[in-house]
C-alpha positions in Angstrom: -243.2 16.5 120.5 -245.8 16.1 123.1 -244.9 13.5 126.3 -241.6 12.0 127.0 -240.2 9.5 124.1 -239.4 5.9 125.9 -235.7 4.5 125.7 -235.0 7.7 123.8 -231.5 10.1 124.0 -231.9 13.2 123.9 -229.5 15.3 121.3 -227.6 18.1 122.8 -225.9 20.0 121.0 -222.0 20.5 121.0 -222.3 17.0 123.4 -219.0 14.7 122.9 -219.0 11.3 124.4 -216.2 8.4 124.9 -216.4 5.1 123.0 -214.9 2.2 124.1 -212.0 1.7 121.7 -213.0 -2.3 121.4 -214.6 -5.0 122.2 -213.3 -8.6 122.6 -214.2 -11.0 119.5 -212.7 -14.8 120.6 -215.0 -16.7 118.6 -213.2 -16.3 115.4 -210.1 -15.0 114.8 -209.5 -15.7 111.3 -212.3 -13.4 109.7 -212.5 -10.9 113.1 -209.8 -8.7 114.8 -209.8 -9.5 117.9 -210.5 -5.9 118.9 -212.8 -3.7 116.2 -212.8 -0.2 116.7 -216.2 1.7 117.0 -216.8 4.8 115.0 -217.8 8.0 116.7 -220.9 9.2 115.1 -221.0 12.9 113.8 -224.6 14.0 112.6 -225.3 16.7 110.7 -228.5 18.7 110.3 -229.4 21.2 107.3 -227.7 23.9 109.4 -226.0 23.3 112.7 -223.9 20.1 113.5 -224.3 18.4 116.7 -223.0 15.0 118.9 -225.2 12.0 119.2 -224.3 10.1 121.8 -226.3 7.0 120.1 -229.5 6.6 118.0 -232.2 7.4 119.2 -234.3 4.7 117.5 -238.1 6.4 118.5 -237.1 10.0 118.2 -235.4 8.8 114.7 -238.8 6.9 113.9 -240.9 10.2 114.3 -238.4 12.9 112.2 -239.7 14.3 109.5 -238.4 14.6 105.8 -238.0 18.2 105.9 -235.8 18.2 109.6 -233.7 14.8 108.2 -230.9 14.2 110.0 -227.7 12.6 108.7 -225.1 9.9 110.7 -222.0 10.1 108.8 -219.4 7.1 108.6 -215.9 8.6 109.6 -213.4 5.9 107.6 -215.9 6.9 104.2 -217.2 9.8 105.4 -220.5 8.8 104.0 -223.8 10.0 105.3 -226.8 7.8 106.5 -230.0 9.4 107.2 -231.2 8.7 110.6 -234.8 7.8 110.1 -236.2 6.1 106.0 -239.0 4.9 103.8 -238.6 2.5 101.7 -241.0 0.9 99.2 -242.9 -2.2 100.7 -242.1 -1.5 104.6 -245.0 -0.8 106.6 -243.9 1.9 108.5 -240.3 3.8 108.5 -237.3 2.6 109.7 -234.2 3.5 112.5 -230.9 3.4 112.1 -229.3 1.8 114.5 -225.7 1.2 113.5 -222.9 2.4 110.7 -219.7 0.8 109.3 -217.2 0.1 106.2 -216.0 -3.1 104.1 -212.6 -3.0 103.6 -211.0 -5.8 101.2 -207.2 -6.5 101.1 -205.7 -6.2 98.0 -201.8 -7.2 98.1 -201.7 -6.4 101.9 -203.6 -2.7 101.2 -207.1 -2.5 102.8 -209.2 -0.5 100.4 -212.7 0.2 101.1 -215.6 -0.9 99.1 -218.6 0.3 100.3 -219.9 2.1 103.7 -223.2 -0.1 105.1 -226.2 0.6 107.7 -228.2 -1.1 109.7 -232.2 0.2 109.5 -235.3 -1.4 111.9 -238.5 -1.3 112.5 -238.6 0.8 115.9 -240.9 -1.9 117.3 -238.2 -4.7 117.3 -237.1 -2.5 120.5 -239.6 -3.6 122.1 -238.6 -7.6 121.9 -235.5 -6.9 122.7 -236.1 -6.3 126.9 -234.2 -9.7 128.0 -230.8 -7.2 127.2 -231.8 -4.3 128.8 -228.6 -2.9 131.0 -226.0 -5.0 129.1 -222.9 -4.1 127.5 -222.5 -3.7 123.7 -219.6 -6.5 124.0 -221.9 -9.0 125.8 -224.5 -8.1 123.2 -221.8 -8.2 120.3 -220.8 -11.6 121.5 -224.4 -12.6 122.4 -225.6 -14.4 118.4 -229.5 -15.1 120.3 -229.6 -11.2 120.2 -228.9 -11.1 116.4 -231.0 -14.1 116.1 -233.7 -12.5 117.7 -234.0 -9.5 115.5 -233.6 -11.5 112.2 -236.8 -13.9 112.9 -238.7 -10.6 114.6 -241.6 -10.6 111.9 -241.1 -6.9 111.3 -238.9 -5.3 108.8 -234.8 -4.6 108.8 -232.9 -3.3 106.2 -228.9 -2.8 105.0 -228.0 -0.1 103.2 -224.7 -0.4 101.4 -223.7 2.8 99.8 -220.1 1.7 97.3 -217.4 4.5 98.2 -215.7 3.3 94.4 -216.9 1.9 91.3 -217.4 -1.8 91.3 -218.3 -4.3 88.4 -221.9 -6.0 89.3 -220.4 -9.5 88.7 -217.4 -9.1 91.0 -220.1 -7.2 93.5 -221.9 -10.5 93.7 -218.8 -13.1 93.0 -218.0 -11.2 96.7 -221.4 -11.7 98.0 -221.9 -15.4 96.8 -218.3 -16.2 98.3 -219.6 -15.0 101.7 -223.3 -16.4 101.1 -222.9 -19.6 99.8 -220.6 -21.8 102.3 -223.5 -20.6 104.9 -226.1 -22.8 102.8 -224.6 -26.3 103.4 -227.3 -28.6 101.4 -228.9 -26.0 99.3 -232.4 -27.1 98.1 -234.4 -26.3 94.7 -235.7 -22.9 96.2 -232.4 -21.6 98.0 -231.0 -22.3 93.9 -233.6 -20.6 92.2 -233.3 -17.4 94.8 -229.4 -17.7 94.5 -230.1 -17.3 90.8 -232.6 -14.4 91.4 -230.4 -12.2 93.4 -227.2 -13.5 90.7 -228.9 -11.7 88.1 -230.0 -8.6 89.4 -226.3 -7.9 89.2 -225.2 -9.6 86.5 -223.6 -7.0 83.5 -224.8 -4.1 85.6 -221.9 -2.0 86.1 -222.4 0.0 90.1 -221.1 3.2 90.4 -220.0 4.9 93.1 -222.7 6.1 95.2 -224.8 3.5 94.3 -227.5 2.4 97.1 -228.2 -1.0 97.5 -230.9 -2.2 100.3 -231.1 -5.6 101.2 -234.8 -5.4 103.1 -235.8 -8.3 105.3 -239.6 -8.1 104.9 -240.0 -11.3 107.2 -237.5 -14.7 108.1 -238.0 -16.2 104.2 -238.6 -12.5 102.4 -236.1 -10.3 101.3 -236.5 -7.4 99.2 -233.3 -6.2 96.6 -233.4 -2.2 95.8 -230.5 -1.0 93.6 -230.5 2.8 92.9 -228.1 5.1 91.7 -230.2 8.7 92.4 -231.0 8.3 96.0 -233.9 6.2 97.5 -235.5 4.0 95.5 -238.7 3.8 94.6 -239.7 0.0 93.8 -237.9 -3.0 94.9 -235.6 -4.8 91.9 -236.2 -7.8 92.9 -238.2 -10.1 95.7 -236.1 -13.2 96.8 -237.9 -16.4 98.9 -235.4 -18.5 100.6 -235.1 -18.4 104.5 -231.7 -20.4 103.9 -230.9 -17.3 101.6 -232.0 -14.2 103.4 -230.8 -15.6 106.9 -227.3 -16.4 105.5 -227.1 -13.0 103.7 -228.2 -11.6 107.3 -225.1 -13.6 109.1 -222.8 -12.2 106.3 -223.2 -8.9 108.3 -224.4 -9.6 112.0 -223.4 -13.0 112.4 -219.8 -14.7 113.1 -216.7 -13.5 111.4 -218.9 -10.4 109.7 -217.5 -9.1 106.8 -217.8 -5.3 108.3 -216.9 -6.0 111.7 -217.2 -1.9 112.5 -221.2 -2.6 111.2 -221.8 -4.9 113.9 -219.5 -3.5 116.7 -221.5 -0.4 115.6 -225.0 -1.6 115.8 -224.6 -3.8 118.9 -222.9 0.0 120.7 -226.2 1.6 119.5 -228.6 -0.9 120.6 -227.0 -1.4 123.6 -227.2 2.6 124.4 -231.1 2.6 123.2 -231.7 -0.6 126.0 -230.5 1.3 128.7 
């Protein structure tokens, strides 16, 4: 690749790095450990495995189908590509972060799904007010995460399910985590409530499924479901900023439900601003 790639990391191969075990969460205890542990990345090529120290969001941007590389989540050992297309982004997207959704079940954690973060490479560029800080202050920091959801440029979530789950109880989960974010609902937030209910409604989701929640802009979100790999049209197109920024707080904001997701994320960005 001709000239030198800005706020890049280079991958060297057979390269380990140490992760800071936690970061501080004091701003609610009741839905977030007080110390979330953040997953050591392994990527994979085709051939020969390698270290990433973080993601390199431009050099992620500009790989190529045929050289894909793959981040793999270490509790669900699923594997994220680095760099995606997906149907009604303008250009591809970075990954920038990787985690797991665990749900208690009679005091047993069992894991749901593995999720990641994907954005537009040019978000990076808005994002210059953090440059030098640490993931915690960034992770603590919700103007950073607001920032990034009202960038008019596209971010996506990848949930990949790691067991078979029932549609309805997929989105009974969803709604329970959605809904108490929408505090006076109006006749639109209701209709795209009812949109996304019944896209999953009697649609059993096997393990392996993708789901892509893609945030086209602030009040446009984009629903893929696909069971055989990327998708290739969008399910379903819902228009509600109450919605789609509640959905987006569900993950990035307070109290997430995958608190390795955004620990994970706000490590990565963190690296890529330095």
């Amino acid at each position: 690749m001709a000239g030198a790639i800005p706020r890049s990391v280079w991958l060297l191969p057979n390269t380990k790095f140490g992760v800071p075990n936690s970061y501080p969460n004091t701003r609610n205890r009741t839905h977030c450990p007080e110390s979330v542990r953040i997953p050591t990345f392994y990527i994979k090529k085709v051939t020969t495995p390698i270290h990433l120290p973080t993601f390199s969001i431009k050099a992620a941007a500009a790989s190529s189908v045929g050289n894909a590389e793959y981040a793999e989540e270490p509790a669900t050992n699923v594997k994220f590509q680095t760099s995606l297309s997906l149907p009604g982004c303008s250009s591809s997207l970075s990954l920038v972060g990787i985690g797991f959704r665990e749900k208690v079940f009679a005091i047993i954690g069992v894991k749901v799904y593995a999720a990641g973060l994907y954005i537009n490479p040019s978000i990076l560029d808005m994002l210059g007010a953090w440059k030098g800080r640490s993931a915690s202050e960034i992770q603590e920091d919700p103007s950073f995460f607001d920032l990034i959801y009202q960038a008019p440029l596209e971010k996506s979530l990848q949930i990949v399910l790691v067991r078979d789950v029932d549609g309805k109880t997929f989105w009974d989960a969803l709604d329970e985590a959605v809904s108490p974010r929408i505090k006076s609902p109006t006749s639109v937030d209701e209709t795209a409530l009812s949109t996304f209910r019944n896209i999953f409604q009697n649609r059993p989701l096997k393990k392996g499924t993708f789901i892509f929640l893609t945030w086209l802009d602030p009040s446009k979100m984009l629903v893929h479901i696909s069971a055989e790999g990327i998708p290739s049209a969008a399910d379903a197109t819902i228009v509600s900023e109450n919605v789609t920024l509640s959905l987006f707080d569900v993950f990035l904001g307070r109290g997430p439900v995958s608190p390795t997701l955004k620990a994970s994320v706000s490590y990565g960005l963190a690296s890529s601003l330095k």
